[in-house]
KEBAPA-179488 format. One record per residue (C-alpha): residue in three letters; x negated, z, y; residue number from 1. Coordinates in nm, 3 decimals, padded with zeros to 5 digits, always signed. Layout:
residues N
ATOM residu       u       w       v num
ATOM    ALA       X       Z       Y NUM
...
end
This chain:
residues 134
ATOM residu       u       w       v num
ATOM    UNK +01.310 -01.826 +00.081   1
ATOM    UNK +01.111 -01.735 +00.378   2
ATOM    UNK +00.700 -01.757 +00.318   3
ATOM    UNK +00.542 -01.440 +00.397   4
ATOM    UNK +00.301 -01.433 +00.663   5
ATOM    UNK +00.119 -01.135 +00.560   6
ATOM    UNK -00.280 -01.148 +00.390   7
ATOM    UNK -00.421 -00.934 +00.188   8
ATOM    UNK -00.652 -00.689 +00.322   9
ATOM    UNK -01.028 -00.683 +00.194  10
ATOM    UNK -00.974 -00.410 +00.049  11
ATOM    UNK -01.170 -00.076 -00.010  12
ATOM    UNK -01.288 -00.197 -00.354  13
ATOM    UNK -01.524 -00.424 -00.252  14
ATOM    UNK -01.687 -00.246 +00.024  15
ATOM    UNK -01.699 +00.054 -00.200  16
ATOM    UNK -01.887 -00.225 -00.482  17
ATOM    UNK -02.128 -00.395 -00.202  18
ATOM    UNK -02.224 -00.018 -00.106  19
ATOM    UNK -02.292 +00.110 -00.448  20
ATOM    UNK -02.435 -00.247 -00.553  21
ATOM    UNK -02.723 -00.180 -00.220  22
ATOM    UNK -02.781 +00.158 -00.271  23
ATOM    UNK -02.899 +00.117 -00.617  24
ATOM    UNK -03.105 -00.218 -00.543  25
ATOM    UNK -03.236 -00.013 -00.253  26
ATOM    UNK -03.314 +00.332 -00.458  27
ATOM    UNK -03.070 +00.508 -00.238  28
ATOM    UNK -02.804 +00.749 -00.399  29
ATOM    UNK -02.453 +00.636 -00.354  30
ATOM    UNK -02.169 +00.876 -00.338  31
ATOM    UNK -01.774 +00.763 -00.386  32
ATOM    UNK -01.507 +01.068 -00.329  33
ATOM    UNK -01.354 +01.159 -00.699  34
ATOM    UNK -01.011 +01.044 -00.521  35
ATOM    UNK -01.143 +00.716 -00.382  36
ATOM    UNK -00.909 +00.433 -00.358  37
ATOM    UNK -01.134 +00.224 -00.525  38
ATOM    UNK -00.989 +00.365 -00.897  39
ATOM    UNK -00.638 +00.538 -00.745  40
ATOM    UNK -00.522 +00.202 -00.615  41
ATOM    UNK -00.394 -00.101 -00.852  42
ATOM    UNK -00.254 -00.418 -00.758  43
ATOM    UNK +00.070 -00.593 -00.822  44
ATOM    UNK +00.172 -00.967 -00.762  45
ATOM    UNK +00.474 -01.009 -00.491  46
ATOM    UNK +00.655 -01.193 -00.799  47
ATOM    UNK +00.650 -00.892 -01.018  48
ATOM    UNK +00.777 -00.622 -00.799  49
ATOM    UNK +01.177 -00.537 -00.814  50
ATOM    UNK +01.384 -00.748 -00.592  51
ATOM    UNK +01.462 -00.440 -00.397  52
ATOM    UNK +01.150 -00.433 -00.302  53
ATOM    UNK +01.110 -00.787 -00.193  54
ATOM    UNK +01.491 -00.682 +00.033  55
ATOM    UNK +01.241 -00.420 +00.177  56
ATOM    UNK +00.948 -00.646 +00.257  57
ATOM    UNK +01.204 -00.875 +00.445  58
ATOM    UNK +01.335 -00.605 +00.640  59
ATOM    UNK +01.048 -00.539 +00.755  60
ATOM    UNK +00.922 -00.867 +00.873  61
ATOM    UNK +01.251 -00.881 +01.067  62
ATOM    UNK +01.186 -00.530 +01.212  63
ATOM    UNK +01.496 -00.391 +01.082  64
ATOM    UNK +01.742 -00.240 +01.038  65
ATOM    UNK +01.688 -00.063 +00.826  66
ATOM    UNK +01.902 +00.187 +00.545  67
ATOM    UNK +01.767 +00.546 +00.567  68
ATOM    UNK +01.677 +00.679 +00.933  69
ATOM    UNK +01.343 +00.800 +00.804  70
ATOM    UNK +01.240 +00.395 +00.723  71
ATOM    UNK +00.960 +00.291 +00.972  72
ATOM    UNK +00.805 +00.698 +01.001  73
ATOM    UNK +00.467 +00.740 +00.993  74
ATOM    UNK +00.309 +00.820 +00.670  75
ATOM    UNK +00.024 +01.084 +00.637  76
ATOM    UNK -00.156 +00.965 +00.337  77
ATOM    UNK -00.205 +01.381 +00.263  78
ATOM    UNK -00.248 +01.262 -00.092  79
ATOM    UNK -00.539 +01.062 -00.015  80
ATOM    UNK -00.487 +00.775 -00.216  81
ATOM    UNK -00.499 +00.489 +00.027  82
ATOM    UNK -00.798 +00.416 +00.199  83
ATOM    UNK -00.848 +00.678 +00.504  84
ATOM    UNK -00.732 +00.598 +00.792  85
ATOM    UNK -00.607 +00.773 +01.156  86
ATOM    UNK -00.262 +00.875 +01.161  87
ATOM    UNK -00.002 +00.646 +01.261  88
ATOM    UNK -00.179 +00.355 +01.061  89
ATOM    UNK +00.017 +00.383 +00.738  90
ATOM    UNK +00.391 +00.363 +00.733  91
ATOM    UNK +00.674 +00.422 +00.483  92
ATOM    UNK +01.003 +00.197 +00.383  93
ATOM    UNK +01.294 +00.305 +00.149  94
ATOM    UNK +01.311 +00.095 -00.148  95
ATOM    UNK +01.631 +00.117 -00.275  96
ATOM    UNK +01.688 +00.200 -00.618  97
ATOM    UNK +02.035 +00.095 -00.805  98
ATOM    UNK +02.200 +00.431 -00.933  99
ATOM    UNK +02.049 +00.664 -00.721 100
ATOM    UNK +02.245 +00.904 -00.498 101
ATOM    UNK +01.932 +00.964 -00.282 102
ATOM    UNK +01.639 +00.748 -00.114 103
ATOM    UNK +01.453 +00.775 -00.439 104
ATOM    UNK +01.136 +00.719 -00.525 105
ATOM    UNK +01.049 +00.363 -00.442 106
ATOM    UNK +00.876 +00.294 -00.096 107
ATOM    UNK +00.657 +00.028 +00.054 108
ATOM    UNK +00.417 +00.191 +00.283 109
ATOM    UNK +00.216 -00.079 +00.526 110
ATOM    UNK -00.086 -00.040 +00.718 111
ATOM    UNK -00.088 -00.185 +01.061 112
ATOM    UNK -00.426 -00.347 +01.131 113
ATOM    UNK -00.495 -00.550 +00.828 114
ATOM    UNK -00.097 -00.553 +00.735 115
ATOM    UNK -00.154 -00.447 +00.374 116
ATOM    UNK +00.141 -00.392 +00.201 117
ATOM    UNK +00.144 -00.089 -00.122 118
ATOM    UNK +00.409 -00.058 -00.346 119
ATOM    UNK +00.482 +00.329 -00.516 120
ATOM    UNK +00.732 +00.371 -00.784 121
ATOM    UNK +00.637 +00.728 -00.855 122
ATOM    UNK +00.726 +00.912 -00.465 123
ATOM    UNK +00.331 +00.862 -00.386 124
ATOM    UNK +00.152 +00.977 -00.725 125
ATOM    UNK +00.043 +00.610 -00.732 126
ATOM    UNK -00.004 +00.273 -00.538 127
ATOM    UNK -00.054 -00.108 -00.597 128
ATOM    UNK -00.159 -00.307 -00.311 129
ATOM    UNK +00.118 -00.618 -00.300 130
ATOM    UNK -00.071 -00.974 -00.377 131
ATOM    UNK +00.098 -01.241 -00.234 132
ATOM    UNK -00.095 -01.490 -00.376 133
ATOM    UNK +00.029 -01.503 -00.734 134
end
């Protein structure tokens, strides 16, 4: 089994804590978006996700190829789950799904600088950022 060479990001939640934590030791007001990541995005151990998507997360470290021509596209984020980011950062894999006649609605979608990998199940109503570490 190949080891995964991917970290987890720090992600949004604890920047979003450490700036909420200051502002009210400071006496400052702290504002978080109703949508923030910080509550919209859960987290899911590598181990626990289907083994399609573990076929997905290897395809991608390979670069390919990969099943459905839209695999590797750029994904907007218009939902604004994930953490905000510029365009191009966030991008979206097919995860297959036994029985289905289309793509689905299973993806990994990975963000380039930090190489976070999120796992939807629901076509982007939800998202758990993938822990490798348990």
């Amino acid at each position: 089994m190949l080891e995964r060479m991917r970290f987890p990001p720090r992600t949004t939640r604890i920047g979003a804590l450490v700036a909420l934590t200051s502002a009210l030791l400071i006496g400052g007001a702290a504002t978080v978006p109703a949508n923030a990541a910080v509550t919209a995005v859960g987290s899911i151990c590598y181990g626990s996700l289907p083994s399609q998507a573990h076929d997905t997360l290897d395809l991608i470290e390979q670069g390919g190829p990969y099943p459905y021509s839209q695999d590797g596209s750029v994904f907007q984020n218009r939902e604004g789950i994930l953490p905000s980011q510029s365009t191009g950062y966030y991008h979206e894999y097919t995860v297959i799904t036994p029985g289905s006649s289309t793509r689905g609605a299973r993806r990994i979608v990975t963000g380039n600088r930090s190489q976070e990998d999120y796992y939807t199940s629901d076509h982007y109503a939800s998202f758990k950022l993938v822990n490798y570490s348990c």
